[in-house]
C-alpha positions in Angstrom: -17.9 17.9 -9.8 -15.7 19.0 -12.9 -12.5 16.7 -13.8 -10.5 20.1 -12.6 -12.1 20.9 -9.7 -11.2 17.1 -8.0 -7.6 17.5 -9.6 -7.4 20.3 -7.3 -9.0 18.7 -4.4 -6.6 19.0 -1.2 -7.0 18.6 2.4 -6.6 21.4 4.9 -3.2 20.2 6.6 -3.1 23.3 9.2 -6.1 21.8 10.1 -5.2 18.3 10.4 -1.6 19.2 12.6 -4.2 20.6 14.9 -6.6 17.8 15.3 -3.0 15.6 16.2 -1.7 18.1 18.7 -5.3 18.3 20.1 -5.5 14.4 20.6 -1.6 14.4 21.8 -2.7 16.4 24.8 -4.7 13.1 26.1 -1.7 11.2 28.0 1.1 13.4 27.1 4.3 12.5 28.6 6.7 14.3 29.9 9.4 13.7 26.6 6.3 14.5 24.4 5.1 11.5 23.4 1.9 9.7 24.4 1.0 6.6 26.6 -2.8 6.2 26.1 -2.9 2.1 26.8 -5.6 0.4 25.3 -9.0 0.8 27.1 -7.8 2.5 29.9 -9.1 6.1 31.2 -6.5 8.3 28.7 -8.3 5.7 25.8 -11.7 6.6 26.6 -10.7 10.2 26.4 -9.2 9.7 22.9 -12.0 8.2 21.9 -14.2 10.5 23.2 -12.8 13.1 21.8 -12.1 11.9 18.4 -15.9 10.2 18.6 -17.2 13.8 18.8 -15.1 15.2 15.6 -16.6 12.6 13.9 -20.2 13.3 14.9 -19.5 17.4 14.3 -18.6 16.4 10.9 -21.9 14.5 10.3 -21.2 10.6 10.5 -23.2 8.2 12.2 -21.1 5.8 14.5 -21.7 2.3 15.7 -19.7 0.4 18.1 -19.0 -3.3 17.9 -18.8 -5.9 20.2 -14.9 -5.4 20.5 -15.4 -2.0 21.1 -14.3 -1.0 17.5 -16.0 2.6 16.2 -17.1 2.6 12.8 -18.1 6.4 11.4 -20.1 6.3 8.4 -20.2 9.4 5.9 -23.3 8.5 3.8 -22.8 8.1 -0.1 -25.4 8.5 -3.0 -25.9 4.7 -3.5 -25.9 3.0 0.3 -26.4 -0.2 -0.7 -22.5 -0.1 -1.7 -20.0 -1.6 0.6 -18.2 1.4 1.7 -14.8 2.4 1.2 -13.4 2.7 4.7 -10.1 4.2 6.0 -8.1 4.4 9.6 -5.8 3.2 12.2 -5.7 3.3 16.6 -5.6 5.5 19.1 -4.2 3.1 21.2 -0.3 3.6 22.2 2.5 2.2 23.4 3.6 3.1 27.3 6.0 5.6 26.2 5.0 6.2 22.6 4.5 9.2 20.0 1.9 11.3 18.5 1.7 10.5 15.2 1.5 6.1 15.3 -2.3 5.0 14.1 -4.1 7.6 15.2 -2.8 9.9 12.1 -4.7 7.7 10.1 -7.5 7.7 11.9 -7.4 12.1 11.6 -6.1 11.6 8.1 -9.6 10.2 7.4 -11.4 12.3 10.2 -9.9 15.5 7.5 -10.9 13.5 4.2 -14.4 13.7 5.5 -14.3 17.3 6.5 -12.8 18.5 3.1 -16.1 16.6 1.3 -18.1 18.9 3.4 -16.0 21.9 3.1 -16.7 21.4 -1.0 -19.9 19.7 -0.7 -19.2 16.7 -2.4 -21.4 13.4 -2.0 -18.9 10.3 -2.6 -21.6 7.6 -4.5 -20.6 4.1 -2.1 -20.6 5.5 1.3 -17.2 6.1 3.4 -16.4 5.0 6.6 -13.6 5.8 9.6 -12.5 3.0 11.8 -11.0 3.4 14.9 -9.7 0.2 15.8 -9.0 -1.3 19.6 -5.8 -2.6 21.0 -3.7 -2.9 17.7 -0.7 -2.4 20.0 -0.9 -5.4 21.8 1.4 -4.0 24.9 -1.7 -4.0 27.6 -3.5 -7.1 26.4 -2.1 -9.8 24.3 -2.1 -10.7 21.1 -1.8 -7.5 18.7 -4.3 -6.5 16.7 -6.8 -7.5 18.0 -9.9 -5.7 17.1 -9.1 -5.9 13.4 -8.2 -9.6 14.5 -11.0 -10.2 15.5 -13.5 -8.3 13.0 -11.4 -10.4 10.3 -12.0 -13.8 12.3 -8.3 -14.7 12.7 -9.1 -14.5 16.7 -12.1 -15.9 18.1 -14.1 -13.2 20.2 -14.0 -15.2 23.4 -10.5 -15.4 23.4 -10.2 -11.7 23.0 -12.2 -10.7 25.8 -10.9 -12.9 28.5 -7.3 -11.5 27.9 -5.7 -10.4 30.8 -3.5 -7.2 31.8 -0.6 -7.9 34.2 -2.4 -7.2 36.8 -5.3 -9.3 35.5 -7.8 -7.1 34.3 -9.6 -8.6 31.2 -11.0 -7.2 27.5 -14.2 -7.3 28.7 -13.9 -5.9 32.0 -11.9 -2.9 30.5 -14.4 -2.7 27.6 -17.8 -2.4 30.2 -15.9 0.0 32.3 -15.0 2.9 29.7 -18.3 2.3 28.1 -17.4 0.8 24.9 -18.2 -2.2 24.8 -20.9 -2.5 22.0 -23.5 -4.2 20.5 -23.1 -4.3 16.8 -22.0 -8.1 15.8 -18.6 -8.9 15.1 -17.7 -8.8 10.9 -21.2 -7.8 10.6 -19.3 -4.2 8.8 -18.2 -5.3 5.6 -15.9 -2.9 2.9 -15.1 -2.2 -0.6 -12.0 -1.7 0.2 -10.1 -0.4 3.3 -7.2 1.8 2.9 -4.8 2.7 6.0 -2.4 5.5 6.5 0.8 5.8 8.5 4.2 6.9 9.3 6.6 4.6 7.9 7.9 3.8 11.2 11.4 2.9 9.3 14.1 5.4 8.1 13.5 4.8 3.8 11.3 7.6 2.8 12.8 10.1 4.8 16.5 8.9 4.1 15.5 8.7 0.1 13.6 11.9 0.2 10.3 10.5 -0.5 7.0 11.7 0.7 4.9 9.1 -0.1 5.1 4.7 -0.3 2.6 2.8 -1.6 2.9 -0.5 0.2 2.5 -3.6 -1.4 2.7 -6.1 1.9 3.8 -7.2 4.7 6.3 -8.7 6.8 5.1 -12.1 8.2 5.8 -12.3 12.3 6.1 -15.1 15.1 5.9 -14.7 18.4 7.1 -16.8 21.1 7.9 -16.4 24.4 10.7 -18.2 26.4 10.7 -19.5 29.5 14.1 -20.5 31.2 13.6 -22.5 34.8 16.2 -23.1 36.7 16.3 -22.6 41.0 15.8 -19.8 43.1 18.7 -19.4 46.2 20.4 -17.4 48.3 22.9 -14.9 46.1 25.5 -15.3 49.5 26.0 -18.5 50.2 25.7 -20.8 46.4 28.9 -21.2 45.1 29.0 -20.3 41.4 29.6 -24.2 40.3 26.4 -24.9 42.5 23.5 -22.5 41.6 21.0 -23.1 38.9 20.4 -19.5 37.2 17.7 -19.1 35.2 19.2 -15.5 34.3 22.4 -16.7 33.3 21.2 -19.6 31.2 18.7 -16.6 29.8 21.5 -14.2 28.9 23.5 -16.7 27.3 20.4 -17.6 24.9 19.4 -13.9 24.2 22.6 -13.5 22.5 22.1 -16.7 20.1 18.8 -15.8 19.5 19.6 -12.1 19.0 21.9 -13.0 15.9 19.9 -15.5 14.5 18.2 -13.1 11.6 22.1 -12.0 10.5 22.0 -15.1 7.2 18.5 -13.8 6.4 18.9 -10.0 5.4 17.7 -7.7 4.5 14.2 -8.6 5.7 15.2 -10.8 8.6 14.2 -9.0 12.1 14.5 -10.7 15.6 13.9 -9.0 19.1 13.8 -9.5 22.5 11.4 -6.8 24.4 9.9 -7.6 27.1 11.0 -9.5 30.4 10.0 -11.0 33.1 12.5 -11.7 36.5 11.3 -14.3 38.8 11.3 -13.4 42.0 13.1 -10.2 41.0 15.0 -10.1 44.1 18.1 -8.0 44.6 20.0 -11.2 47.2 17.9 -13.9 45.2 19.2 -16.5 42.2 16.8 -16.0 39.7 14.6 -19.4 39.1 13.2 -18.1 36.5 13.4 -15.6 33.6 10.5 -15.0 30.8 11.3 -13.5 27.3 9.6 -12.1 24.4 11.0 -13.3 21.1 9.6 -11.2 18.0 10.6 -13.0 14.4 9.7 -11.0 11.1 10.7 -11.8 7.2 8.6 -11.2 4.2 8.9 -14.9 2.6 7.3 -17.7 4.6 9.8 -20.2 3.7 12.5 -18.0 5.0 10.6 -17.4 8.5 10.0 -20.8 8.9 13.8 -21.3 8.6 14.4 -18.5 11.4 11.9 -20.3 13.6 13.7 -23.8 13.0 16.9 -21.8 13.9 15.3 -20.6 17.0 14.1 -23.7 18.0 17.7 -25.7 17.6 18.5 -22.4 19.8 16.7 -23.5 22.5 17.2 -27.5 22.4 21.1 -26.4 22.6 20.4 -24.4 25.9 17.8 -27.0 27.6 19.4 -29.0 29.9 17.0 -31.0 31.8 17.7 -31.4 35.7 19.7 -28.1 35.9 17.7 -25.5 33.7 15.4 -25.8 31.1 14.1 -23.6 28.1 10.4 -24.0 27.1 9.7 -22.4 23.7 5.9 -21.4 23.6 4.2 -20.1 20.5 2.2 -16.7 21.2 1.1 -15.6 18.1 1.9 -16.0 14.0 0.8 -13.8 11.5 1.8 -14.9 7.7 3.5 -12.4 5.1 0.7 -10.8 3.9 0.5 -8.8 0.2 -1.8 -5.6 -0.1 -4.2 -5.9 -3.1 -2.9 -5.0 -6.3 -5.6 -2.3 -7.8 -5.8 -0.8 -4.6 -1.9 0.0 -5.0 -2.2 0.9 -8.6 -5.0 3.8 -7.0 -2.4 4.8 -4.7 0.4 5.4 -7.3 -1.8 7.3 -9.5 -3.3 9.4 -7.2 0.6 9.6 -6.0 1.0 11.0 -9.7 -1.8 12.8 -10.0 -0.6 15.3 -6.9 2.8 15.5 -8.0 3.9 13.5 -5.1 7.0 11.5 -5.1 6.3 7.7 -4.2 7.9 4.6 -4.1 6.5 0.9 -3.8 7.7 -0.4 0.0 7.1 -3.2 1.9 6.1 -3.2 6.0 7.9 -4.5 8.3 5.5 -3.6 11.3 2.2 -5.3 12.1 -0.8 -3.1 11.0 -4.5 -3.4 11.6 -4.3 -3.1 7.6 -2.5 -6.8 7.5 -5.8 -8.7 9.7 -8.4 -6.6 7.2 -6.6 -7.6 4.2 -7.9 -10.9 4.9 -11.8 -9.6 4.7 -11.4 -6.8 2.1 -9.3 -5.2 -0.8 -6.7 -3.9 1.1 -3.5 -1.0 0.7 -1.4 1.3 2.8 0.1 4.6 2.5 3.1 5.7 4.1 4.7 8.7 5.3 8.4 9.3 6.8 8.8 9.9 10.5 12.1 11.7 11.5 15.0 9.1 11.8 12.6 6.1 11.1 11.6 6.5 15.1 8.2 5.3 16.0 7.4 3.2 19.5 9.2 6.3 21.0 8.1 9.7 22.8 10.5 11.3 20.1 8.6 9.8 17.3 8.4 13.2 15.0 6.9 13.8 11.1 6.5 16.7 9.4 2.9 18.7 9.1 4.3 18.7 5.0 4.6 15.3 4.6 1.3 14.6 6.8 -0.5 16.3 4.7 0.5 14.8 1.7 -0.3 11.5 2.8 -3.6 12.4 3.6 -3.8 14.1 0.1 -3.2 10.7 -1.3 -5.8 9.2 0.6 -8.3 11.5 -0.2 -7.6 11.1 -4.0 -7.3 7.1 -3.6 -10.9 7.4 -1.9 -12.9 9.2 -4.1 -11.2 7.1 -7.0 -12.6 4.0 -5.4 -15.7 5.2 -3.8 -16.4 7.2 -7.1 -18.7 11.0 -6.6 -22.0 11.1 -7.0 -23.3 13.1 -10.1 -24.8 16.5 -9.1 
């Protein structure tokens, strides 16, 4: 293949819009978005579906024991680590079209342009489709590029439970992918990962393209405020012990705690749990989610002290307490430098606008960066909305993402002479 003929290499973007409306079909919601939970019925349909692109376009796939799908595209020299791209197909309950699985299709079309052109890559390639990055069915997040990267043991993954406790490795044996191939038995040359941005700079800049250099570090906690159940009628006000008062009154602490530590301070509170959730009944209890993010580690670890003193202040043993238990920490993590420097070129190379950004999301990309050279490449989404059924990007700037992949690939993997 001719120096000219790869500069004018592109992907077949019609194409790829299609493959996303196609999969957006499987647990479409009514705003039209998508809620395809992990390992539940709409997930093995996703899978399925995706699985059998993958196969039409001539890659072998193995399953691992986390139920992880690797789709291998074979290169001249196999004994070569491959160069491997892709995302989830996993979403959130009421979440969009385009989150992980567009870089799962972003390298379902890399593979499908090779073949359009005939071109044999010389380290193979591969397509990962990762499980339960999303972490909203079964804690923690990430977890299948968790656990292929050893930062959670296997054991622990499969015994988590749903709310209505249903485990990994039930859910896994039930939609029939629960595999065989050892865990971080795949190894790569390099793993690159597309996605929306999920944040409002590219679009509000006018960007199409970032080359991400790392990570936001997280914490999460959960807090658990005990005080007494009673009857809402008859407790005087200076008599009850409200777990939900004592809760609210917290939230809004905790809620400002990342004000000193901007711009990259984040803090959130999503997800709740009312104990016993009766209309005439005192709460005696009230469970919350507490999400920390910052892209030093010195500087989260100062938002987690903060947090803590938070709590002490509200804990007031006798009357109601405040436990503050640790759920899950990943650090700041920064994406491998040459890997970056592929991206910008190729960036240049297309005639693509790009600019260097940092993540403030978790990404499967930030557990594999611990295993292999690692990068991502973002593209806007409309207003910076992801997590959302509204979540909207552009079949322009898709495309030039996956443009950017497909030149950052071959560059790595190198093509075979003919």
């Amino acid at each position: 293949m001719t120096e000219s003929t790869f500069s004018t290499l592109r992907i077949d973007g019609q194409r790829l819009w299609r493959s996303l409306m196609n999969l957006a079909d499987i647990g479409a919601t009514p705003k039209g978005g998508n809620c395809r939970l992990a390992l539940t019925e709409e997930d093995r349909l996703g899978r399925e579906l995706v699985s059998s692109w993958l196969r039409d376009a001539g890659l072998t796939i193995d399953v691992d024991q986390m139920g992880n799908i690797f789709a291998r595209r074979a290169g001249s020299r196999n004994d070569l680590p491959p160069v491997a791209t892709g995302s989830h197909l996993d979403t959130q309950p009421t979440g969009g079209r385009f989150d992980g699985c567009y870089g799962v299709l972003a390298g379902l079309e890399v593979m499908r342009v090779l073949n359009d052109h005939s071109i044999t890559t010389e380290a193979p390639l591969e397509v990962v489709i990762w499980t339960n990055e999303e972490g909203c069915r079964f804690v923690p997040v990430m977890m299948g590029s968790g656990v292929h990267a050893g930062v959670i043991p296997l054991e622990t993954a499969l015994a988590a439970k749903d709310r209505n406790g249903d485990t990994v490795a039930a859910s896994l044996e039930r939609i029939g992918y629960s595999g065989d191939i050892p865990m971080g038995s795949k190894t790569f040359g390099a793993y690159i990962e597309s996605h929306i941005e999920q944040g409002p700079v590219l679009e509000a800049e006018g960007i199409a393209v970032g080359a991400v250099t790392g990570s936001l570090g997280l914490r999460w906690f959960d807090v658990v405020v005990t005080g007494q159940e009673a009857h809402a009628g008859p407790t005087p006000m200076p008599y009850r012990r409200d777990a939900l008062k004592r809760a609210a009154e917290l939230i809004g602490d905790i809620l400002a705690l990342a004000d000193p530590y901007q711009p990259h301070g984040r803090v959130t509170c999503g997800e709740f749990d009312l104990y016993p959730n009766s209309r005439n009944v005192i709460p005696g209890r009230v469970t919350f989610s507490v999400d920390i993010r910052h892209l030093e580690n010195e500087t989260l670890e100062q938002m987690e002290h903060a947090l803590q003193d938070i709590c002490s202040k509200h804990h007031e043993p006798g009357k109601v307490t405040v436990e503050l238990q640790d759920v899950q920490r990943v650090p700041p993590t920064p994406f491998n430098s040459d890997l970056v420097d592929l991206i910008r070129a190729s960036s240049d190379g297309l005639g693509i606008p790009y600019r260097d950004i940092e993540t403030g999301a978790g990404h499967d990309a930030v557990f594999i960066s611990r295993v292999a050279p690692t990068a991502m490449i973002f593209v806007p989404c409309e207003d910076g909305i992801s997590h959302n059924e509204s979540e909207n990007a552009t079949p322009e700037d898709l495309e030039a993402g996956a443009n950017v992949l497909l030149h950052t690939m071959l560059r790595k993997a190198g093509i075979a002479a003919s």
